[in-house]
C-alpha positions in Angstrom: -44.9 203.0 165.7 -47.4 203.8 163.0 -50.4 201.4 162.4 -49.6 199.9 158.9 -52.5 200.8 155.8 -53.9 197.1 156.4 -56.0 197.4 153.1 -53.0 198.5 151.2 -50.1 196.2 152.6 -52.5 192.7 152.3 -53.1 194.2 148.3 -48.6 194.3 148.4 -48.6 190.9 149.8 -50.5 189.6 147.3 -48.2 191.0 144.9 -45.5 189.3 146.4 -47.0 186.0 146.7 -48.0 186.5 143.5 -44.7 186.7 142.1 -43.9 183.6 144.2 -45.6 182.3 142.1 -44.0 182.8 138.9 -40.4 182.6 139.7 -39.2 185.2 142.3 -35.8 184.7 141.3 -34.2 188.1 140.1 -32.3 188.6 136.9 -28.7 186.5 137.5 -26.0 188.8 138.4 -22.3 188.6 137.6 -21.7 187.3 141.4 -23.2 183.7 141.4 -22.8 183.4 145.0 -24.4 187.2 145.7 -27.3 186.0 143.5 -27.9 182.8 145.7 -28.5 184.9 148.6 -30.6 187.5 147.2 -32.5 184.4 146.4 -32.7 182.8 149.8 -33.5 186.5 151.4 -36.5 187.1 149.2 -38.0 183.2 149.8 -37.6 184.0 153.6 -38.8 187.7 153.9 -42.0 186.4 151.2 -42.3 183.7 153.9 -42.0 185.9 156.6 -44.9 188.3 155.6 -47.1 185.0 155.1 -46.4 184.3 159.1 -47.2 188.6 159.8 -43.8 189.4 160.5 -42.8 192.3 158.6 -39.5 192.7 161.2 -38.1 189.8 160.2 -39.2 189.6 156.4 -37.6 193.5 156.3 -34.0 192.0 158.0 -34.2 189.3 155.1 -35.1 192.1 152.4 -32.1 194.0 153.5 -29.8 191.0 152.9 -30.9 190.9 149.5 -30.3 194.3 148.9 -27.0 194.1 150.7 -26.2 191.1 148.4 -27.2 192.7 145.7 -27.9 196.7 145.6 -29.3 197.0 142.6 -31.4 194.2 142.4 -35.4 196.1 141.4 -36.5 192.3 143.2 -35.0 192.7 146.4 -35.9 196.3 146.6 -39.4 195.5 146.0 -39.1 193.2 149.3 -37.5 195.8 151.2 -40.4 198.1 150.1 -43.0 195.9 150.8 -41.5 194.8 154.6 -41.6 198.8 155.0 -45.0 199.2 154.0 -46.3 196.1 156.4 -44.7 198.0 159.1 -46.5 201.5 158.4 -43.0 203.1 157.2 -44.8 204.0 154.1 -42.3 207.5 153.4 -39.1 204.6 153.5 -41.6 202.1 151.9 -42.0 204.5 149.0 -38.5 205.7 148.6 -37.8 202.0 148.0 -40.4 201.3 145.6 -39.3 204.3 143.0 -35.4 202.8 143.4 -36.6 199.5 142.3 -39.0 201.1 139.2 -35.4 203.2 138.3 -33.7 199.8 138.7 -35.9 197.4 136.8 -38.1 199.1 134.4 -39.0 196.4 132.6 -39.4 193.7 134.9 -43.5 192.5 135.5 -43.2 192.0 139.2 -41.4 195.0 140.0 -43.7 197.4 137.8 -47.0 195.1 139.3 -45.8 195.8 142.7 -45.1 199.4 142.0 -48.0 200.6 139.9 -50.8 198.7 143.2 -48.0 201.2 145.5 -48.9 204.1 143.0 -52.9 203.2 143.2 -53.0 203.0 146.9 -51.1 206.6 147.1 -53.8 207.9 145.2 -52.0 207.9 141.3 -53.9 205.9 139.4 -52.6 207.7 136.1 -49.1 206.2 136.8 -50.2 202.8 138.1 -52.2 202.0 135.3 -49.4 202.7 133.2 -47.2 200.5 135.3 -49.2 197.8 135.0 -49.9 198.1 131.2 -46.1 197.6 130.6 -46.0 194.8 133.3 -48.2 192.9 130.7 -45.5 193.4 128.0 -42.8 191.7 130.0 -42.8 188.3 127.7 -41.6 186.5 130.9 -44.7 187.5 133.3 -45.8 184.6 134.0 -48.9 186.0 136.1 -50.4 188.2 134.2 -53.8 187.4 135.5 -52.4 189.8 138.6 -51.7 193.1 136.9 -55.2 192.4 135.4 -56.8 192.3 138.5 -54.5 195.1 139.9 -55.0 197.6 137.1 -59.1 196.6 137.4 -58.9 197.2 140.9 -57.0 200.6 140.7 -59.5 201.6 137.7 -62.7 201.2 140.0 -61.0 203.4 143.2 -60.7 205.4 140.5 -63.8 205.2 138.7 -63.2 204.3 135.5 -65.2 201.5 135.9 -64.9 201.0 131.4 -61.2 200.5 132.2 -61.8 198.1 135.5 -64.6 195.7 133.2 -62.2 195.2 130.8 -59.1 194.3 133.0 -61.7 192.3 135.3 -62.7 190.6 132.1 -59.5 190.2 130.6 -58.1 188.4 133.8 -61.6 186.4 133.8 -60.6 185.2 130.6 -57.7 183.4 131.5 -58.4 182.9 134.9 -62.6 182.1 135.0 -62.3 181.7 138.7 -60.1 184.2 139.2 -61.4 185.8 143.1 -60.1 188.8 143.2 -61.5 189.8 139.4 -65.2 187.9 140.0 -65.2 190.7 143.2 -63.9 193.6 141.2 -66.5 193.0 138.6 -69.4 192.6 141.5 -67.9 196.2 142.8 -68.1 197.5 139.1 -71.9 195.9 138.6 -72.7 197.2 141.8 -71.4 200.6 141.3 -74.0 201.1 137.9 -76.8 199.8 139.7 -77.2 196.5 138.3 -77.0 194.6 141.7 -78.6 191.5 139.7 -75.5 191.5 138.2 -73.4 192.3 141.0 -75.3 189.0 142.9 -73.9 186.7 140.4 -70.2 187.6 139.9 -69.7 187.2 143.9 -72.1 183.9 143.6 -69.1 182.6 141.6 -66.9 184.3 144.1 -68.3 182.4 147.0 -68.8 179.3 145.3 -65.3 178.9 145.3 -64.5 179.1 149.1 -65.7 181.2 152.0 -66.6 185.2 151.9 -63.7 187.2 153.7 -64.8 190.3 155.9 -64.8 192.6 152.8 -66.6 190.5 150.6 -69.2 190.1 153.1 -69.8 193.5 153.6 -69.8 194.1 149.4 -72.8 191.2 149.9 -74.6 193.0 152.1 -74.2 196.1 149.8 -75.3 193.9 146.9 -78.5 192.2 148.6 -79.8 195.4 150.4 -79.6 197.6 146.8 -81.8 194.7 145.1 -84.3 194.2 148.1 -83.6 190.4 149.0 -83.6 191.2 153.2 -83.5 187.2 153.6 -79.9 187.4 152.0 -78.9 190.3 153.9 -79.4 188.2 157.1 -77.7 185.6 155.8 -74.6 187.5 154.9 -74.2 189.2 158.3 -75.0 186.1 160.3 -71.8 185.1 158.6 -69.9 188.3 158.9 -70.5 187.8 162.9 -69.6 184.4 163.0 -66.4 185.3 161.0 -66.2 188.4 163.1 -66.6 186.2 166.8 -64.1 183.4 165.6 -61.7 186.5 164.3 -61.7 187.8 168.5 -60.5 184.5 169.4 -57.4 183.9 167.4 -54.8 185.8 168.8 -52.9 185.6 165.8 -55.7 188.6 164.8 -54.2 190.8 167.3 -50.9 191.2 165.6 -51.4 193.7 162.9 -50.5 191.1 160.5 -50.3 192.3 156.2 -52.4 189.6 155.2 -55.3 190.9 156.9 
């Protein structure tokens, strides 16, 4: 079986945990009882992908679906358990039924425009995102912020990443996954001063992960501080020699 896209199924978890957040129940249908399982399935396949098991979180996806077929929510599910697995054709088959079936809802169009960015359509995820934000229930919009700043820098519209960064900043001030986007962004025109201090407030909030590292090390080696680069890769082993010894590492887990 296929190695999953690690980078692009932990950016499709957070999406889903994301809408955990703000109420991951779908839009009622006319069966009460068909609605309380797509409900159940969705909790335990979001819980599943938590504990890296994208087998069982896809079995729960289907049983939304099966509950409910066109329910964009439990699509979305089943497209993300694909995608953890590295069944990204299937994975993306399911994504573009649950955009047909709920084009208005926030989490469906959030989780489908970050599928759009990683398959290299930044035109159409950006676009998905936007009309995310206009979804007057979207109680995160903080996320498709950070997603359509995010997608903006791979692309390298870095105008268009600042002001999503800075627009998520501005609800969110310690908002991780913006304060890194914007050190990407700073880092990206040269201003590594600049770049220094967003991930300052990054780390400042709780440990560097792997990437994050790595982007300090960028960072501290462009503006000539070698006593930082140490610092930063001293960490990235120790993170690096404690990652080896869980075995919980070795199980091509989506959060990683």
């Amino acid at each position: 079986m296929p190695q999953p896209d690690r980078r692009r199924a932990a950016l499709l978890l957070g999406v889903l945990l994301a809408a955990g957040g703000c109420s991951t129940a779908p839009r009622p249908s006319a069966n009460d009882a068909g609605s309380a399982i797509v409900q159940r399935s969705l909790n335990a396949a979001q819980l599943m992908l938590q504990r890296g098991r994208p087998d069982e979180a896809l079995v729960e996806a289907k049983k939304a679906v099966s509950a409910d077929p066109r329910n964009g929510r439990a699509r979305i599910a089943e497209a993300q358990a694909l995608a953890a697995l590295g069944r990204a054709d299937e994975a993306g088959v399911a994504f573009e039924r649950a955009a047909v079936l709920a084009p208005k809802d926030a989490v469906v169009l959030n989780a489908w425009g970050s599928w759009m960015c990683g398959a290299g359509k930044p035109i159409e995820a950006l676009d998905a995102f936007a009309r995310a934000l206009q979804d007057p229930t979207y109680r995160t919009p903080v996320q498709a912020l950070a997603n359509a700043g995010s997608c903006a820098a791979e692309a390298g519209r870095l105008e268009t990443a600042e002001m999503n960064f800075r627009a998520a900043l501005g609800m969110q001030p310690r908002h991780a996954q913006s304060l890194v986007g914007m050190a990407r962004v700073e880092l990206k025109r040269g201003n590594a001063l600049g770049a220094r201090g967003f991930l300052q407030r990054r780390e400042a909030l709780a440990p560097l992960a792997q990437s994050e590292l790595m982007l300090g090390i960028e960072i501290e080696d462009a503006a000539g501080d070698r006593r930082a680069v140490e610092r930063y890769r001293q960490q990235l082993s120790a993170l690096s020699r404690a990652g080896s010894a869980d075995p919980s590492t070795a199980t091509g887990s989506s959060k990683q």
